[in-house]
KEKE-3310 file (N, C-alpha, C; in steps of 0.2 Angstrom, whole numbers, plus 5000, padded with zeros to 4 digits):
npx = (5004:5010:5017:5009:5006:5018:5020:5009:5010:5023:5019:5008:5017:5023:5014:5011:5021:5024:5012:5016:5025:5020:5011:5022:5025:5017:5014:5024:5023:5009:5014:5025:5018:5008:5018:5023:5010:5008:5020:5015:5004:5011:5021:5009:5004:5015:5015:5003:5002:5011:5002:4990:4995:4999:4986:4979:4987:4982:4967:4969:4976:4963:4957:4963:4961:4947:4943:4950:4943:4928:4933:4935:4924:4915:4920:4916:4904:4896:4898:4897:4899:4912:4926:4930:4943:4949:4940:4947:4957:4955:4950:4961:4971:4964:4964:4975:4992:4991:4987:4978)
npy = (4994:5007:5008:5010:5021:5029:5028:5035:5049:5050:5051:5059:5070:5072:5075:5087:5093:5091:5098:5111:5115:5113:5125:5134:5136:5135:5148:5157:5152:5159:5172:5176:5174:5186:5196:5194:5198:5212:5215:5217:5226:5236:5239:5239:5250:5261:5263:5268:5280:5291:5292:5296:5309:5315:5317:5326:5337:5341:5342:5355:5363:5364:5369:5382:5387:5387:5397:5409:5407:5412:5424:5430:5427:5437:5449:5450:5449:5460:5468:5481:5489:5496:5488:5491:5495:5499:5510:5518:5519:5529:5541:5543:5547:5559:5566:5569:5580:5575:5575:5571)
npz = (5000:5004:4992:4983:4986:4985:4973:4965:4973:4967:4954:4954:4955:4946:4935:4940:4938:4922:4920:4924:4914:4904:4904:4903:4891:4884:4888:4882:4871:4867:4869:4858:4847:4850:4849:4838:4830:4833:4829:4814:4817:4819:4807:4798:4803:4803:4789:4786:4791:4783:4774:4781:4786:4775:4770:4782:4778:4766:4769:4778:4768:4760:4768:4768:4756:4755:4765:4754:4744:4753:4751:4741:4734:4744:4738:4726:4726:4723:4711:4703:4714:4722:4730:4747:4751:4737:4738:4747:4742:4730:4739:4745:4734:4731:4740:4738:4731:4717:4703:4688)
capx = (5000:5014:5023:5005:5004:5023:5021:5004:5014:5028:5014:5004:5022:5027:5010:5011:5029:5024:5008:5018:5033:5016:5009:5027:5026:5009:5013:5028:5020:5005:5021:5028:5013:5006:5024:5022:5005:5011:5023:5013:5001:5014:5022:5007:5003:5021:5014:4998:5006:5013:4993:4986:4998:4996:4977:4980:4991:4979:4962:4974:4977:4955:4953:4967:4956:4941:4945:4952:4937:4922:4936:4933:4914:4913:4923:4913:4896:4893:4901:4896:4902:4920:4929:4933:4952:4948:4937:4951:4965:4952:4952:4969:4973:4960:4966:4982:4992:4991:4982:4977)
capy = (5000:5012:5009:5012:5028:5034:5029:5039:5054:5052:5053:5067:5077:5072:5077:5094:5096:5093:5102:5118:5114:5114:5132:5141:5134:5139:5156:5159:5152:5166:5179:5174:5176:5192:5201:5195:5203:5218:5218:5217:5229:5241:5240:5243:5259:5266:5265:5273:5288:5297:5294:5300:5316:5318:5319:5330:5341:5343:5344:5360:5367:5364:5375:5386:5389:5389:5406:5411:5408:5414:5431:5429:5429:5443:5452:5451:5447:5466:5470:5487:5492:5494:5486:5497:5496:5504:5516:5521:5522:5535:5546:5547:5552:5564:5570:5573:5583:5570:5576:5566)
capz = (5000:5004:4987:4978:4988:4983:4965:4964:4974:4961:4947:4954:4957:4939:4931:4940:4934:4916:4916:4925:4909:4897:4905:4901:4884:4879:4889:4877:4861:4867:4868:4851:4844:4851:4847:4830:4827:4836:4822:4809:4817:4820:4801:4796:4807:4800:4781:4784:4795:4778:4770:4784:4787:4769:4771:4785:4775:4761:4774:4779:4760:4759:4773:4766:4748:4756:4764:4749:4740:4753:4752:4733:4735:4748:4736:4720:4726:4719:4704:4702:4719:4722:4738:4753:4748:4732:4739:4751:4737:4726:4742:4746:4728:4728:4743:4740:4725:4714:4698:4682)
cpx = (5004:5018:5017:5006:5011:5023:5015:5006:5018:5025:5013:5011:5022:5022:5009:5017:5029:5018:5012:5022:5026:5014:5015:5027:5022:5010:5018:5026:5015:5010:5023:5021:5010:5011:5022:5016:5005:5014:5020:5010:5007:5020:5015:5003:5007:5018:5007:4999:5008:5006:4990:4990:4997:4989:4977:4982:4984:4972:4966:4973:4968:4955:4955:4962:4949:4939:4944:4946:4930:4926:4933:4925:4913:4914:4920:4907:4891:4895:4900:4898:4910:4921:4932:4939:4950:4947:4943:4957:4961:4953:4958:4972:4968:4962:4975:4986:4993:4985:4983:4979)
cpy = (5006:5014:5011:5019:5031:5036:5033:5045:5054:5053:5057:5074:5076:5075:5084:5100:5096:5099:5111:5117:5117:5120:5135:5139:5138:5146:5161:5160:5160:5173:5181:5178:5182:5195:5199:5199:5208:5219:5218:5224:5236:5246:5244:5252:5264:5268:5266:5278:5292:5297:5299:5308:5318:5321:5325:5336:5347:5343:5354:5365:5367:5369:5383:5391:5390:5399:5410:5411:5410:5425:5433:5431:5434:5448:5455:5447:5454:5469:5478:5490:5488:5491:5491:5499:5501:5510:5520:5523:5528:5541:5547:5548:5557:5569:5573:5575:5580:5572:5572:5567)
cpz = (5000:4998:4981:4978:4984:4976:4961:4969:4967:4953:4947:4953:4950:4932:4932:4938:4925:4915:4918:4919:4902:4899:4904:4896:4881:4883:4886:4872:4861:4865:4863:4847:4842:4849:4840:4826:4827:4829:4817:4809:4817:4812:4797:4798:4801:4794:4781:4788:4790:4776:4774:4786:4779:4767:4774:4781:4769:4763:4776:4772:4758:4763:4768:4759:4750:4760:4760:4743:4744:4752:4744:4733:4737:4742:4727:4721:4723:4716:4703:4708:4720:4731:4740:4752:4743:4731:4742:4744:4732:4732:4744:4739:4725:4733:4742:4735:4720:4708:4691:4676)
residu = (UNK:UNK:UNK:UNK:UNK:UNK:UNK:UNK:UNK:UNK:UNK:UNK:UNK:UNK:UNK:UNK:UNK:UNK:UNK:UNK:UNK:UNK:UNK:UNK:UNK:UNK:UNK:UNK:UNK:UNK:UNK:UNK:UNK:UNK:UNK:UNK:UNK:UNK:UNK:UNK:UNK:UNK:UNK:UNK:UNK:UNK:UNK:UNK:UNK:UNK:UNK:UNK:UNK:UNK:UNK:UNK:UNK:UNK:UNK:UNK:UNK:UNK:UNK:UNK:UNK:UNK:UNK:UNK:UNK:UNK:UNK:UNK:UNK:UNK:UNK:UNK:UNK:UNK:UNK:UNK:UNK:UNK:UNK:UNK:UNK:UNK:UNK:UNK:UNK:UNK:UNK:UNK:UNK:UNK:UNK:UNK:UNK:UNK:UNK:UNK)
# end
């Protein structure tokens, strides 16, 4: 009875020793595996960061024109009236000796 008991101790310790040997395995394989995905995700990152800063860039240059064309608008919404500048530069050569 004593030699059933040690050889089912010596089995129980031997199947807690392999299955602790099989949980660092499989907690490596996990490790391997996630860093590899990481890398992939992280290559891919790299090569959409110039797209996306390019978008950016030119999201930027939209604004930039957009401006530039409600100034445009303001600026010829009435063709027969001059812009405030204009009028300014008629009276300061009218006011000053500046003849035609």
């Amino acid at each position: 009875k004593d030699e059933v008991r040690g050889q089912l101790d010596s089995a129980l310790q031997d199947v807690n020793v392999r299955y602790a040997v099989l949980e660092e395995t499989e907690k490596r394989a996990v490790c391997r595996a996630l860093i590899e995905e990481r890398g992939r995700y992280c290559a891919f990152v790299s090569m959409l960061k110039p797209v996306l800063d390019h978008e950016i860039c030119m999201l930027g240059e939209v604004t930039h024109l957009q401006t530039i064309l409600e100034d445009l608008s303001n600026l010829t919404a009435e063709p027969s009236k001059l812009p405030p500048a204009s009028e300014q530069v008629i009276l300061d050569l009218k006011g000053s000796d500046y003849s035609y």
